[in-house]
RODO-2510 file (C-alpha; in nm, 4 decimals, decimal comma):
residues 464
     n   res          X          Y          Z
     1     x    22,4618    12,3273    12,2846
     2     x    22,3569    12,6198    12,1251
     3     x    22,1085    12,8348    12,3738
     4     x    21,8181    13,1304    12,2952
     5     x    21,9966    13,4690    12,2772
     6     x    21,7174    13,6586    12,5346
     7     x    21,4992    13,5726    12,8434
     8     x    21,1782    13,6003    12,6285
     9     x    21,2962    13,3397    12,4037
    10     x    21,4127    13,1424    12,7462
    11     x    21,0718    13,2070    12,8909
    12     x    20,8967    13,1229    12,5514
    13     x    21,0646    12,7848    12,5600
    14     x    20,9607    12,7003    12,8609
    15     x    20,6082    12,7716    12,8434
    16     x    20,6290    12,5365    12,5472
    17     x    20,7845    12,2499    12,7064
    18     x    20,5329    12,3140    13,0210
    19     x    20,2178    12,3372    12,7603
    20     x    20,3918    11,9858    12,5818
    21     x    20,4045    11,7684    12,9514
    22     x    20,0722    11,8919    13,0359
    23     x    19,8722    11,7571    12,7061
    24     x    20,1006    11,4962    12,6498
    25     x    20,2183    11,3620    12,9596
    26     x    20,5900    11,4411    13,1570
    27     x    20,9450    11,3673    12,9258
    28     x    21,1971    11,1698    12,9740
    29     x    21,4284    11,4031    13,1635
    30     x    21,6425    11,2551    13,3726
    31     x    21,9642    11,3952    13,2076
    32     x    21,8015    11,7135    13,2038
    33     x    21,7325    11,7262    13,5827
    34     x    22,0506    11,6387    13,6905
    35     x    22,1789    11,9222    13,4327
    36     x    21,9511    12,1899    13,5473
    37     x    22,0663    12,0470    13,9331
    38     x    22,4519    12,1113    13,8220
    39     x    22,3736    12,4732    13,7066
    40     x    22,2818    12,5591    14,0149
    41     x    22,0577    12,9553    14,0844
    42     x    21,6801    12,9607    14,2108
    43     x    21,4103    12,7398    14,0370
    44     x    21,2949    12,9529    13,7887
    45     x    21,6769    12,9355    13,6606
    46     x    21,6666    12,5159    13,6759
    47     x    21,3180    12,4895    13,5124
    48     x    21,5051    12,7162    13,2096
    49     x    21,7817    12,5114    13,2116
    50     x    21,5855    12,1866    13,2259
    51     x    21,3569    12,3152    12,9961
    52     x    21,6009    12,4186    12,6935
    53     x    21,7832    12,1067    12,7326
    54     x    21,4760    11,9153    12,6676
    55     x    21,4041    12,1720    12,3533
    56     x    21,7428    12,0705    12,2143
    57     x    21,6999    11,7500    12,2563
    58     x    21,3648    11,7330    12,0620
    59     x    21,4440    11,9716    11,8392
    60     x    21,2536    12,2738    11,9573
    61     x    21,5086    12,4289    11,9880
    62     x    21,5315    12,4338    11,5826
    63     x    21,1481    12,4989    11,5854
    64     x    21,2135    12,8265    11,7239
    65     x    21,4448    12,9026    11,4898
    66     x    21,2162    12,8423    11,1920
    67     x    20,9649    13,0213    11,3906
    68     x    21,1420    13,3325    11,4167
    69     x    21,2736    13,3278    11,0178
    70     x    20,8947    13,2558    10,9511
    71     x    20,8278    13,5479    11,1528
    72     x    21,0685    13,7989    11,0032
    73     x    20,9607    13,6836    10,6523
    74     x    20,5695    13,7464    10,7947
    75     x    20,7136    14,0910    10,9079
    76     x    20,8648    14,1431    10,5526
    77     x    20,5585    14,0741    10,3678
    78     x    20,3263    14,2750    10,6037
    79     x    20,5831    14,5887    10,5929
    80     x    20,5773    14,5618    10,1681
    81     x    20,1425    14,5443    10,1807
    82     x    20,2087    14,8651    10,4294
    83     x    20,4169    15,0345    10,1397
    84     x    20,2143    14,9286     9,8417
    85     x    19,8605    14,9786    10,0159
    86     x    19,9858    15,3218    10,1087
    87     x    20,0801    15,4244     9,8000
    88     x    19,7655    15,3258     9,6503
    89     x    19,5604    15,5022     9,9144
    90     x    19,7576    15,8625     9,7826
    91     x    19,7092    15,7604     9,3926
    92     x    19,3076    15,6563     9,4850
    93     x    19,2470    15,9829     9,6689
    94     x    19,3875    16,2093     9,4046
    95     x    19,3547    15,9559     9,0947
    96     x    19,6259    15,7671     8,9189
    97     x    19,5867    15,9548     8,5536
    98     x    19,3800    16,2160     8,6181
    99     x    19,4405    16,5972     8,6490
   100     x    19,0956    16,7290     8,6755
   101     x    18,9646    16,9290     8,9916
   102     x    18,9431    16,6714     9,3227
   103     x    18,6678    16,6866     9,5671
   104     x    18,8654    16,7549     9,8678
   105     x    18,6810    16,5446    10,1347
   106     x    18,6450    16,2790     9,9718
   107     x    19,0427    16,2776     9,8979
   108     x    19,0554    16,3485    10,2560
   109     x    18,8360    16,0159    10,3183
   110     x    18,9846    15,8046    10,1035
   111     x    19,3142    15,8994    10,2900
   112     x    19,2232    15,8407    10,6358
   113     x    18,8988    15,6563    10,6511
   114     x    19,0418    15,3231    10,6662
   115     x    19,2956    15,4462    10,9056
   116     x    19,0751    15,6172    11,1655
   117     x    18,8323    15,2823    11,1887
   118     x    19,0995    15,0313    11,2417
   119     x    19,2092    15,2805    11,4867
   120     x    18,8905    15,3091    11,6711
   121     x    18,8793    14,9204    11,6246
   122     x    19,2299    14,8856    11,8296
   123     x    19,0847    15,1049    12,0562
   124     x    18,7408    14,9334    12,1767
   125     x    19,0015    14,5836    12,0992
   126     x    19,2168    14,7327    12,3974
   127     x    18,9334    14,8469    12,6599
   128     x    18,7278    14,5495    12,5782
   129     x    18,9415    14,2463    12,4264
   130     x    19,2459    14,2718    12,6509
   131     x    19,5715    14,1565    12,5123
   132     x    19,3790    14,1798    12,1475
   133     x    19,5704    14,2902    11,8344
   134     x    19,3658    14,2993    11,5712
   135     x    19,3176    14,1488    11,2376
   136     x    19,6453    14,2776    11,1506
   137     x    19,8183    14,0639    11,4701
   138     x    19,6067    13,7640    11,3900
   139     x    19,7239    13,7441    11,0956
   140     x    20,1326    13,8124    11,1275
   141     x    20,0889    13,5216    11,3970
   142     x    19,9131    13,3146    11,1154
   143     x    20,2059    13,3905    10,8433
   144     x    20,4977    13,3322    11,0755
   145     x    20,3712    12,9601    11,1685
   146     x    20,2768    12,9036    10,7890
   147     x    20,6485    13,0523    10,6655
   148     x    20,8726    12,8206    10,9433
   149     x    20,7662    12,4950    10,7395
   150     x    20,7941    12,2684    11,0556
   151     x    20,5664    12,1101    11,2255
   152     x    20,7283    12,1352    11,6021
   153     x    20,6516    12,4983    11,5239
   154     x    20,3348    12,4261    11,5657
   155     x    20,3841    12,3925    11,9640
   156     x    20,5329    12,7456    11,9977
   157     x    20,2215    12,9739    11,8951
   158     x    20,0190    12,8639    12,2231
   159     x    20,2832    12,9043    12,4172
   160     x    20,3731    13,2619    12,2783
   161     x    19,9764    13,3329    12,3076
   162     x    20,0546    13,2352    12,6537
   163     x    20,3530    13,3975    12,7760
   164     x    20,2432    13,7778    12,5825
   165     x    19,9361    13,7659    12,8615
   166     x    20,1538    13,8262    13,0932
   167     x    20,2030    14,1698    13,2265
   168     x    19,9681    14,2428    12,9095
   169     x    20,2319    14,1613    12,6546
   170     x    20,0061    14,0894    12,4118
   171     x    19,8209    14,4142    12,3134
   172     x    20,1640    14,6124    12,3552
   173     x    20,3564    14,3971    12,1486
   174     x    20,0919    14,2946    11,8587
   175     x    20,0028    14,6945    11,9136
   176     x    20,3383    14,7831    11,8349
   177     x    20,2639    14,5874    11,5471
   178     x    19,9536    14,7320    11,3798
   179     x    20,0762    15,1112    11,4602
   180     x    20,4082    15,0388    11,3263
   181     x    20,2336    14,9093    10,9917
   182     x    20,0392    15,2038    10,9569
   183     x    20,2934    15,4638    11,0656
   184     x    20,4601    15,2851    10,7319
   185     x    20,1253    15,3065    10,5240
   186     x    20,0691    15,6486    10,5881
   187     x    20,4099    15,7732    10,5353
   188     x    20,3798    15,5642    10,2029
   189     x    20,0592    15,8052    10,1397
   190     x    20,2209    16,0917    10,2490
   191     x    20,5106    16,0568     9,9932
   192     x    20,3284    15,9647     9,7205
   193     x    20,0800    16,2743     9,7798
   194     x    20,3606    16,5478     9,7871
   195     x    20,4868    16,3804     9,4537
   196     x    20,1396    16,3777     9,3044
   197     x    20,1178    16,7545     9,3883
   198     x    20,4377    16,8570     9,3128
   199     x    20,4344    16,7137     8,9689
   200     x    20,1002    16,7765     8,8399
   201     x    19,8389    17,0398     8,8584
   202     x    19,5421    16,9687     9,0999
   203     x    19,2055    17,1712     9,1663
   204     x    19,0522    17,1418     9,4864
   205     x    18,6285    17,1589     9,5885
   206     x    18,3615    16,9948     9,7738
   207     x    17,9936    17,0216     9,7295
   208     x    17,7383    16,9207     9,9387
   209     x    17,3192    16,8492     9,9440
   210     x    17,2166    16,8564    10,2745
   211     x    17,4964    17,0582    10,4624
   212     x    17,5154    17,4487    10,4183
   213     x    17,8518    17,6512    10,3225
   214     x    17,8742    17,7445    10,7263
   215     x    17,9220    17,3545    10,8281
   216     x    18,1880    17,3056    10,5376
   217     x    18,3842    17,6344    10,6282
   218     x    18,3889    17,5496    11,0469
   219     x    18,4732    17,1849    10,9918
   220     x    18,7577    17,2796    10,7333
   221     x    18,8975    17,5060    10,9536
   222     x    18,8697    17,3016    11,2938
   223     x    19,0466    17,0023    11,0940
   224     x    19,3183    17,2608    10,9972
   225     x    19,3877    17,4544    11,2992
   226     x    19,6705    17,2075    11,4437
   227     x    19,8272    17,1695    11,0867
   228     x    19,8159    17,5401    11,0727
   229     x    20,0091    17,5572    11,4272
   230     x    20,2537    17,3235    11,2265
   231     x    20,3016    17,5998    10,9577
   232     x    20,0687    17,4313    10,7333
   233     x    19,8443    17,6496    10,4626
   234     x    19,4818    17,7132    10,5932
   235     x    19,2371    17,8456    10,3476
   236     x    19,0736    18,1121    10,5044
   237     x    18,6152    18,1439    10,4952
   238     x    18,6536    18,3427    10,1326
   239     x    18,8405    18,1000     9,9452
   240     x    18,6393    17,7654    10,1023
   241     x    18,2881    17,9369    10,0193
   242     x    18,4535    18,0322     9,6806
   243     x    18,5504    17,6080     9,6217
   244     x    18,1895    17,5128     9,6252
   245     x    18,1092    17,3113     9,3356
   246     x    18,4087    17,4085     9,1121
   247     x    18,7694    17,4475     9,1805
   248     x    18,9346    17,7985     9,1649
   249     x    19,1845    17,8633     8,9155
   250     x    19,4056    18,0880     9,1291
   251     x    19,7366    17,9562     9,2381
   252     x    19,6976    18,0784     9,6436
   253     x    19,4129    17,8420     9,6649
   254     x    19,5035    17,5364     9,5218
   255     x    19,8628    17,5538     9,7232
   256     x    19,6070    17,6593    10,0044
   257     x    19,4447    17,3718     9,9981
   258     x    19,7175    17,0921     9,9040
   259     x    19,8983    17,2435    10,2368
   260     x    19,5601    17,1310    10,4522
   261     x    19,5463    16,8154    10,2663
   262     x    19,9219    16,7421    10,3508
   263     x    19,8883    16,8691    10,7006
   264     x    19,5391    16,6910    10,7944
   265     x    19,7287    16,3722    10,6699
   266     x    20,0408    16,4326    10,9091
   267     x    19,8442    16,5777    11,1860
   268     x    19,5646    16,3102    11,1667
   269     x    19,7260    16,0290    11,0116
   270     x    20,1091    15,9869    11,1413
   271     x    20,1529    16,1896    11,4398
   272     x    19,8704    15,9506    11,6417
   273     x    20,0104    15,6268    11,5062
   274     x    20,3730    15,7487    11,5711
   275     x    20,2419    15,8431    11,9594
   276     x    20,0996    15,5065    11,9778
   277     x    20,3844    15,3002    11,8560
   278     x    20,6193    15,4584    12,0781
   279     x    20,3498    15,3806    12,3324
   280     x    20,3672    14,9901    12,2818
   281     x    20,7115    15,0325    12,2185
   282     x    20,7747    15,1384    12,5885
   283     x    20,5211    14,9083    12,7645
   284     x    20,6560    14,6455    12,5284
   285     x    21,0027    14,7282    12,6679
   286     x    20,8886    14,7666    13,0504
   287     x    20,6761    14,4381    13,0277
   288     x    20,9479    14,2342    12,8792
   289     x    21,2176    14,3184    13,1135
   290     x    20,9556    14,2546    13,4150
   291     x    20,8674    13,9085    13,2849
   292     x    20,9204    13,6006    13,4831
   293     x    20,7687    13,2159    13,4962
   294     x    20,4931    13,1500    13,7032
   295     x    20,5784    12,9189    13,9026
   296     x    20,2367    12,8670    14,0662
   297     x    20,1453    12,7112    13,7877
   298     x    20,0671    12,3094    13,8708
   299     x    20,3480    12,1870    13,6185
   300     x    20,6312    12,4367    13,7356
   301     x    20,5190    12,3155    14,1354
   302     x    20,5360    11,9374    14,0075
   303     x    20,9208    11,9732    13,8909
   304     x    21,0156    12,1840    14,2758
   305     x    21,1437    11,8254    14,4450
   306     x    21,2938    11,7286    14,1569
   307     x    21,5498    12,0151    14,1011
   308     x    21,5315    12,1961    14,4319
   309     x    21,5028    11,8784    14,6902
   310     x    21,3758    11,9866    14,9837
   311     x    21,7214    11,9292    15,2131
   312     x    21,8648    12,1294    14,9742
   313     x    21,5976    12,4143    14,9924
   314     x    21,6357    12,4238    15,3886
   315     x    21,9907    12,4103    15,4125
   316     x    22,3031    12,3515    15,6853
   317     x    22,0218    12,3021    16,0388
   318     x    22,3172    12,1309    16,2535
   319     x    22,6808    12,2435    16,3256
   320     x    22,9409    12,0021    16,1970
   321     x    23,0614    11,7515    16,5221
   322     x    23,4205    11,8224    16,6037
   323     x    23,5156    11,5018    16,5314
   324     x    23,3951    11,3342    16,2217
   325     x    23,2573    10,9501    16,2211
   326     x    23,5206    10,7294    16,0901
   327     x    23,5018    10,5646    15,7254
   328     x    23,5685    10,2087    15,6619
   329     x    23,9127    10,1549    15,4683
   330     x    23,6888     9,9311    15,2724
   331     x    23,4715    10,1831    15,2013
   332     x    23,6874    10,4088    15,0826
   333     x    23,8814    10,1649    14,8303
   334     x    23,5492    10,0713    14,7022
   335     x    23,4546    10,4322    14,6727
   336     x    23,4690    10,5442    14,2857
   337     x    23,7581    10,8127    14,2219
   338     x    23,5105    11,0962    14,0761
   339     x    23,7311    11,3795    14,1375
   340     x    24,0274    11,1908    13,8828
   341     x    24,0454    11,3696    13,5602
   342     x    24,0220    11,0271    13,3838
   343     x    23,7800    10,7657    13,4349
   344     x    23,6986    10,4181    13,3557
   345     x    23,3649    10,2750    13,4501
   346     x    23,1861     9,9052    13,2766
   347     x    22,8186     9,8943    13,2221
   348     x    22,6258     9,5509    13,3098
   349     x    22,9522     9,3092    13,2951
   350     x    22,9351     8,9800    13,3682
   351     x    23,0815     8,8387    13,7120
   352     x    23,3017     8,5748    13,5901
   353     x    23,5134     8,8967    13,3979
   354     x    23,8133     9,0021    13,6596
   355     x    23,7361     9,3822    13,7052
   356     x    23,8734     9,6341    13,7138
   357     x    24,2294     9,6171    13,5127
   358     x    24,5349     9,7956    13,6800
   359     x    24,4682    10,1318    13,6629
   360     x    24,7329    10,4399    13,6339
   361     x    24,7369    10,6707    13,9264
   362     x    24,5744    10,9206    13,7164
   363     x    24,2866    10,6882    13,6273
   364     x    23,9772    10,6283    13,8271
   365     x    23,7718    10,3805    13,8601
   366     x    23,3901    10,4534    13,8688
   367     x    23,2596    10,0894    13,9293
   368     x    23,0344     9,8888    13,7518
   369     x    22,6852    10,0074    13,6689
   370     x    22,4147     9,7237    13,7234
   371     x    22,1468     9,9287    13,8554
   372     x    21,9531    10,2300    13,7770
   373     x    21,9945    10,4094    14,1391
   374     x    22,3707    10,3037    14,0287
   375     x    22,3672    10,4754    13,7330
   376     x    22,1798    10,8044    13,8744
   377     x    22,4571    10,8568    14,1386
   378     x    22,7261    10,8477    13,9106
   379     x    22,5499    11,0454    13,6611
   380     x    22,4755    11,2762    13,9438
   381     x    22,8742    11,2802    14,0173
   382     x    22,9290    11,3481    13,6487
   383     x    22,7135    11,6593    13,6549
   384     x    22,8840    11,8304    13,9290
   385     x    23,2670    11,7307    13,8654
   386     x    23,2854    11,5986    13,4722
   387     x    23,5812    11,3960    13,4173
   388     x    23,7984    11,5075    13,1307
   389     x    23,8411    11,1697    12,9642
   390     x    23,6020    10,8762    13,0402
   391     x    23,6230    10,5375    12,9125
   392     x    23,3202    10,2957    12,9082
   393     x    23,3676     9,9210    12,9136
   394     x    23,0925     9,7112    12,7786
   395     x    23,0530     9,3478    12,6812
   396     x    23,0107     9,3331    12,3149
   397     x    22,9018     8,9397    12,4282
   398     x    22,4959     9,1400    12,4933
   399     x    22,3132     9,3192    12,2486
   400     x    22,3134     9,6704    12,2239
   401     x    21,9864     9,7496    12,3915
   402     x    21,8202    10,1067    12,3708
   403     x    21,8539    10,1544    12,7472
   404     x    22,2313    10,0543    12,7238
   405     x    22,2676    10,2663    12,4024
   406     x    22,1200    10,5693    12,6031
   407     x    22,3189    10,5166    12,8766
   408     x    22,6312    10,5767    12,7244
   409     x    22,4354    10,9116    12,5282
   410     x    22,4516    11,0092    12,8663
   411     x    22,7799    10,9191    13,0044
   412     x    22,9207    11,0676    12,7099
   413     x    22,7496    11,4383    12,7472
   414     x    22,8774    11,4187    13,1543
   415     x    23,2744    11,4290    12,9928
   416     x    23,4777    11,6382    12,8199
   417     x    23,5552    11,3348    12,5814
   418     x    23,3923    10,9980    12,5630
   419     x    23,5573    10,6292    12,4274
   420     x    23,3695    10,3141    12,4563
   421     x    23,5920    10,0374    12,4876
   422     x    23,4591     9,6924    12,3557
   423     x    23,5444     9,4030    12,5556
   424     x    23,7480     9,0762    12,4124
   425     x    23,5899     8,8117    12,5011
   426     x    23,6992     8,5664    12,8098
   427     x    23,8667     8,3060    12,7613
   428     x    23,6897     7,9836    12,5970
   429     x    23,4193     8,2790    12,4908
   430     x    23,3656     8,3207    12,0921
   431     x    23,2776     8,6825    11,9889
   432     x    22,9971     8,6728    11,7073
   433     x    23,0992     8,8893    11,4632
   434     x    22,7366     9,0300    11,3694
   435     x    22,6698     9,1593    11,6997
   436     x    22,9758     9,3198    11,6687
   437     x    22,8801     9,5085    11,3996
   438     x    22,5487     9,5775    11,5208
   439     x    22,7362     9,7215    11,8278
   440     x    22,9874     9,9493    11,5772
   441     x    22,6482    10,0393    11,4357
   442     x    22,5317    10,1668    11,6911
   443     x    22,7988    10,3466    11,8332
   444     x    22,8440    10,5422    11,5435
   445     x    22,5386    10,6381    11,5123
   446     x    22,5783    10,7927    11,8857
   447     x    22,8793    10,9372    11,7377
   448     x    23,1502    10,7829    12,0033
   449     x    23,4324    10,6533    11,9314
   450     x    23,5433    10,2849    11,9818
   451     x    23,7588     9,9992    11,9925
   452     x    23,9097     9,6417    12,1512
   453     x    24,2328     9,8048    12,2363
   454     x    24,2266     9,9225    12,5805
   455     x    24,2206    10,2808    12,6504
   456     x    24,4389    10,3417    12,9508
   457     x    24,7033    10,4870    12,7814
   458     x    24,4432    10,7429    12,6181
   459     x    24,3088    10,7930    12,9914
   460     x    24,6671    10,8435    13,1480
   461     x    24,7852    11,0811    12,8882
   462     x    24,5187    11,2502    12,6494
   463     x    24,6388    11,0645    12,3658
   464     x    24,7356    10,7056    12,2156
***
């Protein structure tokens, strides 16, 4: 059985088969108990292993899959809007065919406006929202379920929503997210603006009603005194009071002010989203390798008996006598052979059939299972010593009922390789030859292998 590659995905899993019993009402999973039993480690351990049994058995397992290629493709799409939006932000600030003189604020604006109010939005999203990613998160979450094409996927996003509240997952992760798109915008912008000015020939200006020169010249010079400490041109008080309404011819200024516009855009634009993304980044990181079940959780308390019993929780309370009770011989010839690397055990035969056959030394015999507390024990046994070769015995004289049919699922998953072996009839008995089939059906639709001939040989040996 293939298994997730990570604990999140193991965690993630989990959550979903937890969210799944609680609205729908518990699985079918006794197979998966007695698995998760087998594997042994603390409960959270057996609830994973329970719980990604169950996912391969209903195909969740697949889900997730689909759910993560939706995902990537999301992740693909969102990363070539970052590229082509940022781009276009660069071509609207300085104009796409133009080469005429550019008001230099409201390049600026055009550059960074969008930027610094989704910013400000993640912000007041973080202090206020909690694990809140924005638009931008929404909406990845949105394209991954639409791109898996499946509708178990469907199941995972609660669960995801779920599990990324814990130890604040959410806003780090969906953080990382949004930063790391517009880290990619804005070094789309930056690009295309150093091409823009290095191939064609831009004046710079700004004008202004209600503002006087003074304002324009301080707030120029505040926004370009960290570029500046970066080595980037600032134009000093002459040549900003000389930009008012039209743009100087002169070389020096125009290269003075393309270096604040580049600068203003790294200092203002990148750096803070690049600070940020390593941010999430590292809580991401911290969060994720801190990240367990809750097992207070009403559904994780419900499945504690089940795969941690209680005698087993408390342990060894009484020394061992120094002489052990006796065991009947009987007992202990009608004792099934678990430990035998071959076994032969009949489902639901009749009592007039003489059972079992003589058996190799090699072989042993597991019994006849009537019951369901029969069938439990040795499935049980199975889990915790798995017989290399098991055969199963059943009278093709019964129809091949669903529990029968899952039965031997089962039996066949507990060993290392599985035959059924079809019964001839008794003596005076007359097989009917369409239940037959319908049992040959059925078996290989299971996938197990089957015949009249008996199998002891195969059990002895390993082969025919």
């Amino acid at each position: 059985m293939s298994t997730p590659q990570t604990d999140f995905h193991r965690f993630w899993l989990t959550e979903t088969i937890r969210l799944r019993e609680e609205f729908a009402g518990p699985l079918e999973d006794g197979e998966a108990n007695r698995r998760a039993r087998a594997a042994g480690g603390d409960l959270g351990k057996r609830i994973q292993t329970r719980a990604i049994w169950l996912a391969e058995r209903d195909g969740l397992l697949a889900a997730l899959r689909h759910w993560r290629q939706g995902g990537g493709l999301a992740l693909v799409a969102l990363l070539a809007f970052a590229l082509l939006g940022g781009a276009g932000l660069a071509l609207a600030a300085l104009g796409s065919e133009q080469k005429g003189p550019i008001n230099v604020f409201w390049a600026l604006g055009s550059l960074l406006g969008l930027h610094l109010l989704t910013l400000c939005g993640w912000l007041l999203g973080l202090l206020f929202a909690g694990d809140s990613g924005g638009a931008l998160g929404r909406l990845w979450l949105w394209l991954s379920e639409k791109f898996a094409r499946d509708a178990r996927a469907a199941q995972l996003a609660p669960a995801l929503l779920l599990l990324l509240q814990r130890r604040h997952l959410g806003r780090w992760g969906l953080g990382l997210l949004v930063h790391g798109f517009w880290l990619l915008a804005l070094t789309a912008a930056l690009v295309t603006l150093l091409a823009q000015l290095s191939t064609r020939n831009y004046g710079f200006y700004w004008e202004t009603t209600l503002l006087d020169g003074d304002t324009f010249v301080a707030l120029t010079q505040g926004l370009g005194a960290l570029p500046a400490l970066l080595g980037f041109s600032l134009p000093d008080p002459a040549t900003i009071r000389a930009s008012a309404d039209q743009a100087l011819s002169a070389e020096a200024a125009r290269q003075a002010w393309a270096g604040w516009l580049l600068g203003v855009l790294l200092v203002y634009g990148l750096l803070p989203r690049l600070l940020l993304a390593l941010l999430c980044l590292g809580r991401w990181l911290s969060g994720r390798a801190r990240l367990a079940l809750d097992l207070s959780l009403p559904g994780y308390r419900l499945l504690a008996e089940r795969l941690q019993p209680s005698s087993e929780r408390i342990g060894v309370c009484d020394a061992a006598p120094a002489v052990m009770p006796g065991i009947p011989a009987s007992a202990l010839a009608s004792s099934p052979a678990v430990g035998a690397p071959a076994q032969l055990v009949a489902v639901e035969l009749d009592e007039s059939r003489a059972w079992p056959p003589a058996l190799p030394g090699a072989v042993g015999d597991a019994g006849i299972l009537d019951s369901r507390e029969q069938r439990r024990r040795l499935l049980e046994r199975f889990a915790e010593q798995p017989p290399a070769r098991l055969a199963v015995a059943v009278d093709p004289l019964r129809s091949p009922d669903r529990g029968t049919l899952a039965l031997l699922g089962e039996l066949s998953r507990s060993a290392g390789q599985t035959r059924v072996w079809l019964l001839p009839p008794p003596p005076g008995e007359v097989l009917n030859e369409e239940r037959l089939d319908d049992w040959r059906i059925a078996l290989n639709q299971l996938g197990l292998p089957h015949g009249s001939a008996s199998p002891l040989a195969w059990l002895e040996s390993g082969h025919d």
